[in-house]
C-alpha positions in Angstrom: -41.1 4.8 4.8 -38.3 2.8 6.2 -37.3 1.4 2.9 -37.0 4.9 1.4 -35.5 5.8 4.1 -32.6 3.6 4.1 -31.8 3.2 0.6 -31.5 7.3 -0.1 -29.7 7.8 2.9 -28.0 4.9 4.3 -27.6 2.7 1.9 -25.7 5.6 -0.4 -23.8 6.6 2.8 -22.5 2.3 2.9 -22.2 2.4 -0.7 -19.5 5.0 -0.9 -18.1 4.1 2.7 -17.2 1.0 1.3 -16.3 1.8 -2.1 -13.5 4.5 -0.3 -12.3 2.1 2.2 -9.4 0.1 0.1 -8.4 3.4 -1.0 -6.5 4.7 1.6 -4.9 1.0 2.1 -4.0 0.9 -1.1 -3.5 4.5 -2.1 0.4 3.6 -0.1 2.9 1.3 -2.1 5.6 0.8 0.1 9.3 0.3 -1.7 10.3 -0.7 1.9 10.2 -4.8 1.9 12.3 -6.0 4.7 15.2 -5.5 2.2 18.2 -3.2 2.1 16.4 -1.3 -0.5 14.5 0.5 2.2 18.3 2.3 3.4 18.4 3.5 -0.4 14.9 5.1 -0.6 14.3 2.9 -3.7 16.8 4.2 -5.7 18.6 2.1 -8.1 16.1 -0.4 -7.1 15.8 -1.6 -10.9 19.2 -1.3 -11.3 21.4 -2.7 -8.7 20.9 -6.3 -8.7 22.5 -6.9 -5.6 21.2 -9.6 -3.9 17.8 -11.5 -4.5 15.6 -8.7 -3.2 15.8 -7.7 -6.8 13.2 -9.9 -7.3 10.5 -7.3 -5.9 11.9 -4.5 -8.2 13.4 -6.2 -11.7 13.8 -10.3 -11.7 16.4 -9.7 -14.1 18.8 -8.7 -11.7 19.0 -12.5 -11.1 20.9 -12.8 -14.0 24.2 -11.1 -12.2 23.5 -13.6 -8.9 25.9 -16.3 -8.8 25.4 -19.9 -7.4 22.5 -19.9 -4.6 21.3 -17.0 -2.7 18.7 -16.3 0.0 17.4 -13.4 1.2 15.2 -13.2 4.9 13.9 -10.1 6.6 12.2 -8.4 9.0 10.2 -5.5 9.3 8.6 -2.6 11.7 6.6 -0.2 10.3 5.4 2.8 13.1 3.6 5.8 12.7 2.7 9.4 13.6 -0.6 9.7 12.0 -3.1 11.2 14.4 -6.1 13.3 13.2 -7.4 16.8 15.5 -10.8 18.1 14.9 -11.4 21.8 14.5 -14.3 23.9 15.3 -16.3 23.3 12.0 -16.8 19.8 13.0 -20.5 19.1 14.0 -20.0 15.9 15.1 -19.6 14.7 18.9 -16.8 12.4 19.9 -12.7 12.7 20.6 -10.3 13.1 18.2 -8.9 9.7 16.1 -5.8 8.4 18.2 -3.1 6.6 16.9 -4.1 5.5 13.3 -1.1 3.0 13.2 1.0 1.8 15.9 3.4 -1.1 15.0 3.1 -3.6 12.2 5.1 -6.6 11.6 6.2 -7.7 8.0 8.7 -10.1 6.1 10.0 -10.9 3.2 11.9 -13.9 1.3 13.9 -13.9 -1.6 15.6 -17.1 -3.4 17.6 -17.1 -6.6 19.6 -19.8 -8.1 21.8 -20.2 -11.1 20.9 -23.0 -13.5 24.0 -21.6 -15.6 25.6 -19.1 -17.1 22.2 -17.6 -19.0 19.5 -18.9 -16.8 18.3 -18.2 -13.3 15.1 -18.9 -11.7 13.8 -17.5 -8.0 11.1 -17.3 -5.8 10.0 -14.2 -3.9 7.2 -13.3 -0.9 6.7 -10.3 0.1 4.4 -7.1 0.9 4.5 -4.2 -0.6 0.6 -3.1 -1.1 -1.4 -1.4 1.2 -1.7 -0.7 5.0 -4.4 -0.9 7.8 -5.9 2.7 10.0 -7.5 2.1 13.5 -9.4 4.8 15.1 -10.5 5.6 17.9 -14.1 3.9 18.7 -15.6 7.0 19.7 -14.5 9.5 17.2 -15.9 12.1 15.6 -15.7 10.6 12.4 -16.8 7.0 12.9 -19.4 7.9 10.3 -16.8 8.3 7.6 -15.1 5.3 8.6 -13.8 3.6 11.7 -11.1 1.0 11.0 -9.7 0.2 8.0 -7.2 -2.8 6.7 -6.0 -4.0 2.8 -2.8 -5.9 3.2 -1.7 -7.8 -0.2 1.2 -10.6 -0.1 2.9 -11.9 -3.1 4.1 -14.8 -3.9 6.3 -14.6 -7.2 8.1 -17.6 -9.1 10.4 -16.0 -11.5 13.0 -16.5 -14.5 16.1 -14.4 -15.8 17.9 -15.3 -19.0 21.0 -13.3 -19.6 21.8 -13.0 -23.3 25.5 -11.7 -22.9 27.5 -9.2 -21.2 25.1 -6.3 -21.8 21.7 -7.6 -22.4 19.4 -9.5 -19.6 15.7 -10.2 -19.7 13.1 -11.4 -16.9 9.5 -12.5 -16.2 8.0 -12.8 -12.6 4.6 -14.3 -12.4 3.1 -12.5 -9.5 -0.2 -13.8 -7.2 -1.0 -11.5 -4.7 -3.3 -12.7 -1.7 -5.0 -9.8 -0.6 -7.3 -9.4 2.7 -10.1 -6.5 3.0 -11.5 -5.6 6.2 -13.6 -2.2 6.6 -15.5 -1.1 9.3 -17.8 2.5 9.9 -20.6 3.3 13.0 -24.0 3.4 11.7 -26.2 6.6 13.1 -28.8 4.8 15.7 -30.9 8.4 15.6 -30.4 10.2 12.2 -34.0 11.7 12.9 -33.1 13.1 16.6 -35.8 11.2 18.4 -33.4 9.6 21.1 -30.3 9.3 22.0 -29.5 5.4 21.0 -25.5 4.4 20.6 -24.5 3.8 17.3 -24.1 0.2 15.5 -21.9 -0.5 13.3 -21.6 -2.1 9.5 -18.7 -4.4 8.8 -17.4 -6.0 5.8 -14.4 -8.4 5.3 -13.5 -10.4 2.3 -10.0 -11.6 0.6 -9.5 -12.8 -2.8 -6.3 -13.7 -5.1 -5.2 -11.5 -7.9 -2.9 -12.3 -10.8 -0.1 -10.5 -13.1 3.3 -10.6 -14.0 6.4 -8.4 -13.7 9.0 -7.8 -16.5 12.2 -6.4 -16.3 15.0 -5.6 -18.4 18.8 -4.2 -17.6 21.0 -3.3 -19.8 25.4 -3.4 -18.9 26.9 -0.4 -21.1 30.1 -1.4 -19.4 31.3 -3.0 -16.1 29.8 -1.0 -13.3 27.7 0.8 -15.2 23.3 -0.6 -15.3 20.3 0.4 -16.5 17.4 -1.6 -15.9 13.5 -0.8 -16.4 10.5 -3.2 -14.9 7.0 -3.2 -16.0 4.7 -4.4 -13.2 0.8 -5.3 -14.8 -2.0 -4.4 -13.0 -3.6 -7.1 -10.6 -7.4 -7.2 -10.5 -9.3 -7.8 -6.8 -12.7 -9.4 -6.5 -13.9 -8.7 -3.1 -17.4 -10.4 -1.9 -19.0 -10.6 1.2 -22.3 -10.1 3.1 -22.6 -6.7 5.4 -22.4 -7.6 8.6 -24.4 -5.1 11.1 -23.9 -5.1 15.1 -26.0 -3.2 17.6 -28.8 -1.3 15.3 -31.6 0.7 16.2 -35.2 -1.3 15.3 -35.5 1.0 13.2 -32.6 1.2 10.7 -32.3 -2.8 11.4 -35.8 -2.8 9.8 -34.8 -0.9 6.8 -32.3 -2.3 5.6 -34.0 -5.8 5.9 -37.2 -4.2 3.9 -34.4 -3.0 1.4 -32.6 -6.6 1.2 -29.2 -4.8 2.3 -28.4 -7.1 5.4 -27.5 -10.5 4.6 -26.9 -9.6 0.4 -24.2 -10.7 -1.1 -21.9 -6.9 -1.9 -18.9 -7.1 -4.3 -16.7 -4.6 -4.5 -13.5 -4.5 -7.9 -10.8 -2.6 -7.8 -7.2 -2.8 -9.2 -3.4 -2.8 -8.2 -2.0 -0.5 -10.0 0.4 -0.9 -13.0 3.9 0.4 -12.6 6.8 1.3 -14.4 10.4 1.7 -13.2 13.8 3.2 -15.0 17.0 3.4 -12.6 20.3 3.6 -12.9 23.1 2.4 -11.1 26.5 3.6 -11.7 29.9 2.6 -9.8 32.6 5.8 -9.3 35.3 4.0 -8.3 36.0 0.7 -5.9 34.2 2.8 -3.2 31.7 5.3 -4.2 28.7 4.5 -6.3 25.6 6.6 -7.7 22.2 5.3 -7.7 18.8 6.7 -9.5 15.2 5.9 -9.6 12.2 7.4 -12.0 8.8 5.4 -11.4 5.7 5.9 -12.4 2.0 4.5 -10.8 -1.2 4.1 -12.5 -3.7 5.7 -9.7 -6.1 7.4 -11.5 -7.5 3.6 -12.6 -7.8 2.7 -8.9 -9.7 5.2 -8.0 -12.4 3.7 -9.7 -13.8 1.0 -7.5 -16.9 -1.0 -8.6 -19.9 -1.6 -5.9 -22.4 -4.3 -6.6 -24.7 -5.4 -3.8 -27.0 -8.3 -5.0 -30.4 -8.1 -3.4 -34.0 -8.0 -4.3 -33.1 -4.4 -5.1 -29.6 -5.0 -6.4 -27.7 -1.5 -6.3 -24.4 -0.8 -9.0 -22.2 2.0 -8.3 -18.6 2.9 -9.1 -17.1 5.5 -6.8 -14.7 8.6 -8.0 -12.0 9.2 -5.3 -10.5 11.2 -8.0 -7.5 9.5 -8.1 -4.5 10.7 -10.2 -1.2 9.3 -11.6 1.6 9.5 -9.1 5.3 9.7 -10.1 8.4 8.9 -7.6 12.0 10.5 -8.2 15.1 9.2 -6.1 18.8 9.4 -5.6 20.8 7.6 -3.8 25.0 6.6 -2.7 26.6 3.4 -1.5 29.8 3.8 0.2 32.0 0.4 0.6 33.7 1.8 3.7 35.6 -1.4 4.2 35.7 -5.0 3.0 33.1 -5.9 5.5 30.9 -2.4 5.6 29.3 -1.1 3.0 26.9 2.2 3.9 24.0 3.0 1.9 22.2 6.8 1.5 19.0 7.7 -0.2 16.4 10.4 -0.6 13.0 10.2 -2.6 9.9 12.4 -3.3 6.3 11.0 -4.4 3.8 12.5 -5.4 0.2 12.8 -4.0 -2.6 10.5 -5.4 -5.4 12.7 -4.2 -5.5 16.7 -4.2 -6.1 18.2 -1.0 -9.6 18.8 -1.6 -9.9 14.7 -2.2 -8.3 13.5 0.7 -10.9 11.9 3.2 -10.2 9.6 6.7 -10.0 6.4 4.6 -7.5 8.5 2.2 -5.3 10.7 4.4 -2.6 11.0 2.2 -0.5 13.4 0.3 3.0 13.7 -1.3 5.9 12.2 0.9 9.6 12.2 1.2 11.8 9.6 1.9 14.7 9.3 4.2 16.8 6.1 4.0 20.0 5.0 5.5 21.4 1.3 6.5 24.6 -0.3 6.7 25.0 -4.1 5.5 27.8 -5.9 6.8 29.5 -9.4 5.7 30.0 -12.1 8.2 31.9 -13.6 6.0 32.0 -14.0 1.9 28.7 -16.4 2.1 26.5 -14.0 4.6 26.1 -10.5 4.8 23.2 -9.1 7.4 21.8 -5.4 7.0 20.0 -3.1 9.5 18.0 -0.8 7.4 15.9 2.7 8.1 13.6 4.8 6.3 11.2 7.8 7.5 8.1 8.5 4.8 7.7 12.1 5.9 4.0 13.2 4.5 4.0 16.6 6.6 0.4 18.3 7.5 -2.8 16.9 6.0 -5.6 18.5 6.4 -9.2 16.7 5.9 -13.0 18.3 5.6 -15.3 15.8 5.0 -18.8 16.5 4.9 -22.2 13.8 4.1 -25.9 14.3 3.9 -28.3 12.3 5.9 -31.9 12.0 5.6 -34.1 14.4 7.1 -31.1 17.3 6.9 -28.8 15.9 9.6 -25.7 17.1 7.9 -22.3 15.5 9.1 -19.4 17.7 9.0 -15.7 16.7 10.6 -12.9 18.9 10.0 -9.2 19.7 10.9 -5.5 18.1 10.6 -3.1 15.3 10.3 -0.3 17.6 11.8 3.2 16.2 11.1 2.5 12.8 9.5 5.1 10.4 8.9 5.6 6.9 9.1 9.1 5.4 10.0 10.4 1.8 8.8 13.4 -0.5 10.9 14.2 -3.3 8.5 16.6 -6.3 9.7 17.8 -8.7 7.0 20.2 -11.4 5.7 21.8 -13.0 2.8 23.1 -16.4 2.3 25.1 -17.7 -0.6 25.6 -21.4 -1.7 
């Protein structure tokens, strides 16, 4: 009875807990890298080839970096992502707090000039996924109850300029990336007493590998058009589930069913991305800048469950991912010598329909507000002070599971006014 019991109802309710959980981490590519690419709302981001922070969008844009150059930056990310129930829910507890508070990142960026066609650099940075904290007692901890994927990448790269017009570059990319999930386990799906819920834990990392290559193209002085291909990046997550605080008798099921101490691997991949921008000088003040980009979702959503037991289970969950596509425009404004000012807007699309979106998934279509002024010292060091707002608006979530024995779990309402807002500090050195 017990091992019935858990494998049709628990054990499909972990499965698909788990299976969802990097989703919502990595549903969110941020273009915001503790660069001043964050004040331009990514566009011209494969274009520009400022400074070395062209390293996370096209390493070609070496090619146009003289001498030695470093990059170093800080970042703040801060949220308004807070879920309200509604009177549909049938589930006791609060609503989810704060899913985000503050969190820290940085980014480095090296280029150096070997000679007048080659350049090689070094990049670390984050740009993949994010980590959602709710409330402990909220009412729906049986969906999920924290989530984290954070990815860092650590790119060698070379940039070989063939002549005034034509440049080419390869970055190897290794991305690092940590998984941590976490959801409350029902101590009395069967009504018998009231016992306080456990809770099921998983938390792997694993390395993942791919490249990045980018082209730009010169028409004319002033004038660039570059295009970067990032490959997709395979993630091989495997760990044991880790239970805390449950009942005898779900404890005893899932022993009888081999679930607690098995090894459970979980696949999914980075997406693959493509990028075309333009960037396009007026005059010795005013330039244009444009981004098109497009991200391979619909592959994510497909995320591989194996848990290897004496009754091994293999599943692949459907979040029903699709393709997203990202349009920007942005304006740099040399206001002086010293102070240049830069301006962008962006809109991407949503990865789930509305009907999709679950609590490890609350996402939807977002604009972007960028601004941030860069300022040079002197001709070897500029520093920049950088904002963006990802506004994402009103998400509503209805999220329903069956448990054994008809205990039906229903939670239901609104992400009202989501955004999350980025303060990015960084500075260039050149040799």
């Amino acid at each position: 009875m017990h091992k019935s019991f858990v494998r049709g109802g628990q054990l499909g309710i972990l499965v698909g807990a788990l299976a969802s959980a990097p989703l919502m981490a990595g549903g969110l590519f941020m273009y915001e890298v503790a660069n001043d690419n964050a004040g331009l709302a990514n566009a011209g981001a494969a274009a520009r080839a400022q400074n070395p922070g062209t390293l996370a969008s096209n390493v070609a844009g070496m090619s146009y970096l003289p001498g030695t150059q470093i990059v170093g930056g800080l970042q703040l990310l801060h949220s308004n992502l807070e879920f309200t129930q509604d009177s549909n829910s049938n589930v006791p507890g609060r609503d989810s707090g704060t899913l985000m508070e503050w969190a820290p990142g940085g980014s480095l960026f090296v280029s150096h000039e070997l000679d007048e066609n080659w350049h090689v650099g070094f990049a670390s940075y984050g740009d993949f996924g994010l980590a959602i904290d709710y409330e402990n007692d909220w009412s729906g901890r049986y969906f999920t109850q924290n989530d984290a994927l954070l990815g860092l990448t650590l790119q060698p790269s070379v940039a070989y300029r063939f002549n005034d017009q034509w440049s080419l570059g390869l970055g190897l990319r290794a991305m690092y990336a940590m998984l941590e999930s976490q959801l409350a386990i029902d101590n009395t799906p069967l009504d018998l007493r009231n016992n306080p819920d456990g809770t099921m834990t998983y938390k792997s990392n694993d390395w993942g590998f791919g490249a990045n290559l980018g082209v730009i193209y010169q028409p004319w002085q002033g004038t660039r058009i570059g295009l970067n291909y990032a490959s997709e990046i395979e993630l091989e997550f495997e760990d044991a589930l880790s239970p805390e605080g449950l009942s005898p008798l779900i404890n005893n099921g899932l022993q009888a069913a081999g679930i607690i101490g098995a090894d459970t691997t979980l696949t999914m991949n980075v997406p693959q991305t493509l990028t075309l921008s333009l960037y396009h000088a007026l005059n010795e003040q005013w330039a244009v800048l444009a981004s098109a980009n497009w991200q391979d979702w619909s592959r994510f959503g497909h995320v591989g469950v194996q848990i290897d037991s004496g009754n091994p289970v293999s599943a692949t969950a459907d979040a029903n991912f699709k393709d997203t596509w990202h349009l920007s425009l942005g304006t740099q404004y040399q206001a002086s010598k010293q102070l240049l000012w830069n301006l962008g807007v962006g809109y991407d699309s949503s990865p789930v329909s509305d009907e999709d979106r679950t609590f490890t998934m609350p996402l939807g279509s977002t604009w972007r507000f960028g601004t941030g002024l860069t300022y040079a010292l002197d001709p070897q060091t500029d520093v920049n002070l950088s904002y963006a707002l990802v506004w994402m608006g009103d998400m509503e979530i209805d999220q329903q599971k069956q448990l054994p024995r008809n205990d039906p779990k229903r939670v239901s309402g609104e992400i009202e006014d989501a955004w999350i807002q980025a303060v990015s500090v960084n500075a260039t050195w050149r040799f």
